[in-house]
DRENSESE-681323 format. One record per residue (C-alpha): residue in three letters; x, y, z. Coordinates in nm, 4 decimals. Each point is the difference from the previous one (the first is absolute). Layout:
// residues N
(ALA,(X,Y,Z)) ...
//
This chain:
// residues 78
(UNK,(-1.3914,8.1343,2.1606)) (UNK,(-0.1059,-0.0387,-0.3507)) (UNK,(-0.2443,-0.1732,-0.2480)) (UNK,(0.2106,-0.3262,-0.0360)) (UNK,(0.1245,-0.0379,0.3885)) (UNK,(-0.4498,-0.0091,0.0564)) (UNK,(-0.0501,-0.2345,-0.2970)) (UNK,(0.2840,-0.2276,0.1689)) (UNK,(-0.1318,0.0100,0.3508)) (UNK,(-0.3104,-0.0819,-0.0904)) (UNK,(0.1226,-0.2594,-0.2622)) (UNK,(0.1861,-0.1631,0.3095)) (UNK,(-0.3292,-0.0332,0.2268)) (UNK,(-0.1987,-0.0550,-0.2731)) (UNK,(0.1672,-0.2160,-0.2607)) (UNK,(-0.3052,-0.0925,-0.2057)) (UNK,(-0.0530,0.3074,-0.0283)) (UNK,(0.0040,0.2458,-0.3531)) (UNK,(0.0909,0.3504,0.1377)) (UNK,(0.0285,0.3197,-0.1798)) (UNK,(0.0884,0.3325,0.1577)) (UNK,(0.0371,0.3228,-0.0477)) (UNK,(0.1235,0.2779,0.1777)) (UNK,(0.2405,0.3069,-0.0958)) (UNK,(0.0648,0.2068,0.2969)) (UNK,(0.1784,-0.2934,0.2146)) (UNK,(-0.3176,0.0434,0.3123)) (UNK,(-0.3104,-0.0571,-0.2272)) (UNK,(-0.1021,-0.3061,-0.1579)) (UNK,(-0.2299,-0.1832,-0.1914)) (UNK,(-0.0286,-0.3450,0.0188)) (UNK,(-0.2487,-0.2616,-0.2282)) (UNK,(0.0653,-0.3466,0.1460)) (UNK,(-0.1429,-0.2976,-0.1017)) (UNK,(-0.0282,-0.3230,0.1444)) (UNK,(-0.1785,-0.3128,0.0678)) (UNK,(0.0338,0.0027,0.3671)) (UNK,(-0.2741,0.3272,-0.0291)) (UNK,(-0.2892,-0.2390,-0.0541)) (UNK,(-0.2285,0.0404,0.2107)) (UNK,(0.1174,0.2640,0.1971)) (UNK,(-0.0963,0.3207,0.1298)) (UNK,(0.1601,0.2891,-0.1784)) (UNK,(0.0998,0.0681,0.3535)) (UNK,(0.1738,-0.3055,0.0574)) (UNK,(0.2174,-0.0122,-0.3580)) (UNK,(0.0998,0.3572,0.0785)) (UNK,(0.1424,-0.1130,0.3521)) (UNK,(0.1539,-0.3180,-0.1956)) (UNK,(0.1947,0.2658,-0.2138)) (UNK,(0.0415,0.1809,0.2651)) (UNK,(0.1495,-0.2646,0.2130)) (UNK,(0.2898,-0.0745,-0.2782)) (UNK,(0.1388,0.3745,0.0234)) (UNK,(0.0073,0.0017,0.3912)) (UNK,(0.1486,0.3006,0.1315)) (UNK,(0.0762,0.1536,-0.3221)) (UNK,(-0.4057,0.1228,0.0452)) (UNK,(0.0090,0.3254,0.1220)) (UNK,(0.3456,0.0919,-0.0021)) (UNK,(0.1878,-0.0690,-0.3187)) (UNK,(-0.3343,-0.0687,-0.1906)) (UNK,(-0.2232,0.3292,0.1115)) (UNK,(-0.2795,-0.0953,-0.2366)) (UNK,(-0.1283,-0.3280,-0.1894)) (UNK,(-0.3030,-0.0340,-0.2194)) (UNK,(-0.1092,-0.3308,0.0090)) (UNK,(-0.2112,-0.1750,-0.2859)) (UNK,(-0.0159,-0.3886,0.1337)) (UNK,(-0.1757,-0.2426,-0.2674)) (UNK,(0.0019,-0.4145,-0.0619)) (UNK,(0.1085,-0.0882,-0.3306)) (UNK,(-0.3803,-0.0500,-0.0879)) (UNK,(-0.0558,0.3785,0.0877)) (UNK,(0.2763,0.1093,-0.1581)) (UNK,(-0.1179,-0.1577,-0.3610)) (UNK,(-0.3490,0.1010,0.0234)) (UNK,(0.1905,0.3692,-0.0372)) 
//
């Protein structure tokens, strides 16, 4: 698994979405995903939303993944 097989999992389930991701040892990941569909929700909830695109790639092929989830409003007020 790498950076852009994440980015185009998530891009699938997700395809409003802007995704960036990083990640160089192929099992830990970092992932900044921003979309709409995270307004008001839980962080909870738009981390099982990402989740949800990379099915059972969580926990085997993906070990780790740091999750930053913000709406497009969030994400300009940074």
């Amino acid at each position: 698994m790498d950076s852009q097989a994440i980015h185009n999992l998530i891009q699938s389930g997700m395809p409003d979405a802007k995704i960036t991701v990083h990640g160089a040892d192929g099992v830990h990941f970092e992932a900044l995903v921003v979309s709409a569909a995270f307004a008001g929700k839980m962080p909870l909830a738009r981390h099982r939303m990402v989740y949800a695109t990379l099915g059972e790639h969580m926990g085997n092929a993906i070990h780790a993944l740091a999750l930053r989830t913000l709406t497009p409003e969030e994400a300009d007020r940074q």
